[in-house]
N, C-alpha and C positions, 0 to 999 in steps of 0.2 A: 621490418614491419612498420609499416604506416599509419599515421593518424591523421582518420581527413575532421574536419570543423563541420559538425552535420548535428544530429539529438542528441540530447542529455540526457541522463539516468534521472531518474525523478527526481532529485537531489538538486538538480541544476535548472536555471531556468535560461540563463540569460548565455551560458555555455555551453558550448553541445559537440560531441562526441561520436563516431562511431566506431564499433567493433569491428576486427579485422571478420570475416564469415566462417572461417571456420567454426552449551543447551544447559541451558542449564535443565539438571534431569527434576522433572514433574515425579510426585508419589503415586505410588501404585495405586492409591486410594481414589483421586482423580480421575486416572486412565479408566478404573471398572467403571460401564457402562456408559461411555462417554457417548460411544455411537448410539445409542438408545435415546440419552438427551440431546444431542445434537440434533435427530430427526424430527424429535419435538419443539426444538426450539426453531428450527427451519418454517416448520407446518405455523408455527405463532408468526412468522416475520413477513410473511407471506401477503406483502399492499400493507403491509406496516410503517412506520415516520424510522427515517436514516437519516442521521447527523454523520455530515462531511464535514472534514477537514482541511484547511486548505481550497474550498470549495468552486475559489476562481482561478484558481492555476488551471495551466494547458491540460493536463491531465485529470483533477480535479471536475474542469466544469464536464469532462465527455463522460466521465463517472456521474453528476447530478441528471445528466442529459438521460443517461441510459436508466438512471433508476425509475426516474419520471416513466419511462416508456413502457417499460414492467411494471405500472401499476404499484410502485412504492410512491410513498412520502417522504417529503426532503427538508431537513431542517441542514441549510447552506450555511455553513461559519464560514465567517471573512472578518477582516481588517478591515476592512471599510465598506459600511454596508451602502452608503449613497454610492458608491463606484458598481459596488456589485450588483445593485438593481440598475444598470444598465447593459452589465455582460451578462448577467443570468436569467434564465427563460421566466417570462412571466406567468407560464403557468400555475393556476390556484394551488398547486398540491407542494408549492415550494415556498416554504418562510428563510427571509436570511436573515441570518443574527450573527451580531459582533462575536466574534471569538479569535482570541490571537494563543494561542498553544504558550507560547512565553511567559504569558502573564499568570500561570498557577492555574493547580487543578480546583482550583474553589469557583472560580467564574468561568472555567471551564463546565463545570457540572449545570452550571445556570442555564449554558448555551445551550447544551445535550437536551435539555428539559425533559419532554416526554417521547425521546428516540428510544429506541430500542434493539439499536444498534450503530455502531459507529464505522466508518470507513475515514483514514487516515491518507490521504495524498497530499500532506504537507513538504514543504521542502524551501533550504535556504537561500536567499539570494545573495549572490556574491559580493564581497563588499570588503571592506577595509578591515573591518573586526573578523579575528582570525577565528575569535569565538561562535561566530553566527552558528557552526556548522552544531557547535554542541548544543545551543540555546535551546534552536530548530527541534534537528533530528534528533538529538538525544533526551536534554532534557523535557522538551516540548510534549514529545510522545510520553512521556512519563508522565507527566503531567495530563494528559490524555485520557492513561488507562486507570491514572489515580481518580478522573472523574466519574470515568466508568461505574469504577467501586463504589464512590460515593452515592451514585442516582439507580443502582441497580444493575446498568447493559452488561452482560456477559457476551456480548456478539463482536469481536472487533476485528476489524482488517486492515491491514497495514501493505500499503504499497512502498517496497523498500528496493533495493538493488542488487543487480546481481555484483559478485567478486566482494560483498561484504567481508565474507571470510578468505579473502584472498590471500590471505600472511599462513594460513595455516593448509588451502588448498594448491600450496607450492607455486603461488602467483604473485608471490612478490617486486617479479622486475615485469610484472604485464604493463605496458605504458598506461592502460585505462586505470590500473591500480594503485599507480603512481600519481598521475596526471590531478585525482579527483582525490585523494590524499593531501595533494597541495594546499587545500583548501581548508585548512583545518583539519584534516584528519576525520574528514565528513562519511569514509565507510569504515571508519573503526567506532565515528559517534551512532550511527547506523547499528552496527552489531551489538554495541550496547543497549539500546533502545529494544532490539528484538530478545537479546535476552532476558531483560527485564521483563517485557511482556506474557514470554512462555513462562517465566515462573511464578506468574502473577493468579494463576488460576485460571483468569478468562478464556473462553473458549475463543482461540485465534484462528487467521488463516493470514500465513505473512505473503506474499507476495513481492517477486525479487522479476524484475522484468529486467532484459537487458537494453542497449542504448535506444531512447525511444526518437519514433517518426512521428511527425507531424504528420506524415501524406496517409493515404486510405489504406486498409488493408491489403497484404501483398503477401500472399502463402498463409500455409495453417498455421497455428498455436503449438509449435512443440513446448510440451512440459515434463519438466524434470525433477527430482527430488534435491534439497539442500547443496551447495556447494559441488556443483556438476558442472555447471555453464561457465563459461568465462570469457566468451564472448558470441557476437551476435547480436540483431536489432529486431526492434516490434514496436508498431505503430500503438498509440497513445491510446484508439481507440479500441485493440483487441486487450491492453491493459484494463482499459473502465471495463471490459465484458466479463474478464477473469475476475474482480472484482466484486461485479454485482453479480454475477454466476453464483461467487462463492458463498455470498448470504442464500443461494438458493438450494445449494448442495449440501445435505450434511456431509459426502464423503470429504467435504474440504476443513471438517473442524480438526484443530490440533495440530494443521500441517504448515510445512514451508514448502515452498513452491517455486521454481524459477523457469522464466517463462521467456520463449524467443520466436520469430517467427520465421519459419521455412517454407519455401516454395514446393520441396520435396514431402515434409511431412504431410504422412497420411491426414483425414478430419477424423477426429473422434468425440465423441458428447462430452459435456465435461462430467457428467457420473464417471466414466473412460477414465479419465484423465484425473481427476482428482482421486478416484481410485485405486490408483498402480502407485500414489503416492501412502509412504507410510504415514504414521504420527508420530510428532520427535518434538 
């Protein structure tokens, strides 16, 4: 089995990857009527303000790109917001504000301000500190959903990776699994982060794409429930669609998702698709 140097899992930016081609448990109390409030909270979100994270990553700005285009509103967190008002579309309907995920969910809540929903495509850059991976994607996202809590949003989406659970989906010597592990141990700080999340109460939808393309779309969106995928690629920009979809669907609250893209798969709507997925 071969590894060619091509996209990264959202985790990665400056590293990149391709795939060969081929829970904590929530109370009963939560799960009743979830679909009921979900529909509701979808019909409220609907050309509503969405706080991104991560907002000028590869992935990140084609997520602000597509919200703008559906008639939502975008409050763009970045690390540096004079850089970011030069990659980010000038469009009126988009404010960017400082927010670094590291820095605590207190100024995290600042940034959120009056969103009412959040979308998550942060991710670490490689680097010397073996820690980044936990800073980032572990505690970062914590820190995230803890702002959540503070300012109100029950709406969060997390763009996370496929093979997170790879130790326990008998994928332990998969080279991707290995490879992206090296790095801190960036899909075990990954699966930490999502568990946190699901027992957090928020109404989630995780999203686990497998190695992403920079290039355009190229086949359908096959999607699959939890720990199914463990390998395969999909462009950057069917990720931001699954994404902003998913604030439009309630069939996608409560779920995990892993997402890859095939020239064979059938097209199906995402009501389809986020539908055949259960809630876990």
């Amino acid at each position: 089995m071969s590894l060619l140097l091509r996209n990264p899992f959202p985790l990665l930016h400056s590293i990149s990857l391709n795939f060969p081609k081929h829970q904590h448990k929530r109370c009963t109390a939560m799960m009743e009527g979830s679909k009921v409030e979900a529909t509701d909270e979808m019909k409220k979100l609907e050309g509503k303000k969405v706080f991104v994270a991560g907002a000028t990553g590869m992935t990140g700005k084609k997520i602000v790109d597509q919200l703008l285009s559906k008639g939502f509103q975008v409050r763009a967190g970045v690390r540096d917001v004079e850089s970011a008002k030069s990659s980010l579309s000038s469009n009126q309907n988009i404010q960017i504000v400082k927010a670094d995920v590291t820095e605590g969910s207190e100024k995290l809540a600042e940034a959120i301000g009056d969103a009412e929903a959040v979308i998550c495509a942060t991710g670490f850059r490689p680097s010397l500190d073996l820690f980044a991976p936990w800073k980032v994607d572990n505690f970062g996202t914590v820190n995230l959903v803890d702002a959540c809590r503070t300012v109100g949003v029950n709406r969060f989406i997390l763009v996370s990776s496929i093979l997170v659970n790879g130790a326990a989906m008998g994928q332990i010597l998969n080279p991707a699994y290995i490879v992206l592990n090296i790095f801190g141990l960036t899909l075990i700080a990954k699966l930490q982060a999502e568990k946190y999340i699901r027992s957090s109460g928020i109404n989630f939808t995780i999203i686990r794409p497998g190695g992403l393309r920079n290039d355009p779309p190229s086949g359908s969106i096959a999607m699959e429930s939890e720990d199914t995928l463990f390998e395969g690629s999909i462009s950057r920009e069917q990720v931001a669609e699954v994404a902003v979809e998913a604030l439009r669907h309630p069939e996608a609250s409560y779920k995990v998702v892993e997402i890859v893209s095939r020239t064979e798969a059938p097209k199906h709507s995402f009501a389809e698709m986020f539908g055949h997925i259960k809630q876990g």
